[in-house]
N, C-alpha and C positions, 0 to 999 in steps of 0.2 A: 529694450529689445532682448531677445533671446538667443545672440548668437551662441554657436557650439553648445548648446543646451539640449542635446537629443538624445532622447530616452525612449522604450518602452513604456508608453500611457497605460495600457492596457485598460482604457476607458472608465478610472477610477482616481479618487482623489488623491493627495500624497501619502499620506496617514495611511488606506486602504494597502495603494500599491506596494507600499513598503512589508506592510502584514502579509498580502500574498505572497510577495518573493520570498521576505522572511520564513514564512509557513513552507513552500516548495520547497528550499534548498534544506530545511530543518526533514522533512519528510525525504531527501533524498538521499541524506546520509543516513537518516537510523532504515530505510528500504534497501538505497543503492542502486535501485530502479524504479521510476513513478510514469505513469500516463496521465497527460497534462498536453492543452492546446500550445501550438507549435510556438505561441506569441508569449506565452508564459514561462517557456522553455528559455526561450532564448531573452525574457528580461532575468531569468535567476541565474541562467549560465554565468553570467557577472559574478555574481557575488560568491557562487557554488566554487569558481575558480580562485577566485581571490582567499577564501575561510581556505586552502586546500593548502595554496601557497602559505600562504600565515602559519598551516600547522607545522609546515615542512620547517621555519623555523625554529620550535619546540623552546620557545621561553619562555616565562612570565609575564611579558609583553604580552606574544603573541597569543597567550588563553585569557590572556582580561579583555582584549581586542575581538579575539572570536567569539568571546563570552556577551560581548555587548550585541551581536545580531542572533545569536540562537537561547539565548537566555535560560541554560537547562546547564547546570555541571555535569551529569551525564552523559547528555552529548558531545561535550565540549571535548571530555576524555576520550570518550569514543573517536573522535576526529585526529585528536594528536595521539593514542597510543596505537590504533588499528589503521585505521583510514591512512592516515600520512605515510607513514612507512611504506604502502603499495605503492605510493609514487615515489617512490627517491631516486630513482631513475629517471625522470620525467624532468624536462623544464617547464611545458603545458601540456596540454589537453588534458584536463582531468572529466571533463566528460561528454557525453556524445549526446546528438539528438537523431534520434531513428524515427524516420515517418511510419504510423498506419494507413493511413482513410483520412475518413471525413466522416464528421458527426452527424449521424444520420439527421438530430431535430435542426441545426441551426446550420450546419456545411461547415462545422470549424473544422480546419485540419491538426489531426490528431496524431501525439509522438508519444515515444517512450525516450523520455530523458533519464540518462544512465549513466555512472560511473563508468569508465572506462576499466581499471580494474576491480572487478568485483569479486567478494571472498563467496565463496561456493562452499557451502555445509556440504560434506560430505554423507553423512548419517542421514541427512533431512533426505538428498538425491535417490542412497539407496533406500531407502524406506520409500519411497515413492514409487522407485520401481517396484519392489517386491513386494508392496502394500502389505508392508510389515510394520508392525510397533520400532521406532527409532530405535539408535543404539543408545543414548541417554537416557530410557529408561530403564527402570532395573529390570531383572527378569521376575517371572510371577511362577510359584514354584506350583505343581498340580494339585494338592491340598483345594486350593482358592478355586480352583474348577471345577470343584465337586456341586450337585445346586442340592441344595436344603429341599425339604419336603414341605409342601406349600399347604397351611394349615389358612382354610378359610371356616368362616363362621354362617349359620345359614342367614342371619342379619347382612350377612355381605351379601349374599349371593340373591337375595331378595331385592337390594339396592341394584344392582344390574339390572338394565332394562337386555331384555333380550333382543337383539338388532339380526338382523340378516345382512349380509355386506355388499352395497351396493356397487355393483360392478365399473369396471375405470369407465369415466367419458374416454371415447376415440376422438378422434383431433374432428371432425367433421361436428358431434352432436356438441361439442365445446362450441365450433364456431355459429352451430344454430341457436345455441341460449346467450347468445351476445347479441344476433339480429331480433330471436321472436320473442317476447317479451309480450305481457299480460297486457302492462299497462301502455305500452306503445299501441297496441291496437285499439281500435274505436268501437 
């Protein structure tokens, strides 16, 4: 009998299930936020909490311990020197499940499973607004924006077929060459 034996199946073998939860909770600390069906979510929220508490320890133990479900030293440090320290304040919730929808093919309900505190690139943010080059790269002095003088050969220019540029499909002659087709007709 199987009393008190209840888990998330999520409709796959042990072996299986353990690699997906493994793979989510590994994918949500190097993210911090992933979108993932809501049954998914809440079989790795387990372990996503438990690897959070283990680092807040900060042993030996506890990175041979962590080390045994994400299997990556890179991670492993990531978890204990950045990750853990955001929660030291925290005795749980180290992360949340936010609903979207539902999957349009199958009607799965669909979440963003996310750390609760997550570290925000600053650089990355304003570059985005200002659709600029981040602050992490270097700057590029105007020298390098100068363009060189484009020296073709008439063996190249022979190679070019001369094309004339077909104008965009509009959304309507798109949706006509998906129904009228050659070889669908009789």
């Amino acid at each position: 009998m199987r009393h008190t034996k209840a888990r998330y199946q999520l409709n796959r073998f042990t072996s299986w299930r353990k690699a997906t939860v493994n793979s989510l909770v590994r994918n949500l600390l190097l993210r911090q936020s992933i979108k993932t069906t809501e049954a998914r979510a809440k079989a790795a929220r387990a372990l996503a909490e438990k690897l959070v508490s283990l680092a807040k320890e900060n042993t030996l133990a506890a990175k041979r311990r962590a080390y045994k479900f994400l299997g990556d030293h890179r991670l492993v440090s990531l978890l204990f020197s950045d990750i853990a320290p955001r929660f030291n304040n925290r005795l749980g919730g180290y992360t949340r499940i936010l609903p979207l929808g539902r999957r349009r093919g199958d009607d799965a309900r669909l979440v963003i499973f996310e750390l609760t505190e997550k570290k925000i690139k600053k650089a990355a943010r304003l570059a985005k607004r200002e659709k600029g080059p981040t602050l992490e790269h270097k700057e590029i002095e105007p020298e390098q924006f100068k363009e060189k003088p484009k020296t073709t050969t008439a063996v190249q220019e022979k190679q070019r077929p001369t094309e004339k540029q077909k104008p965009s499909k509009g959304f309507l002659k798109g949706i006509r060459g998906i129904f009228k087709k050659e070889r669908d007709s009789l």
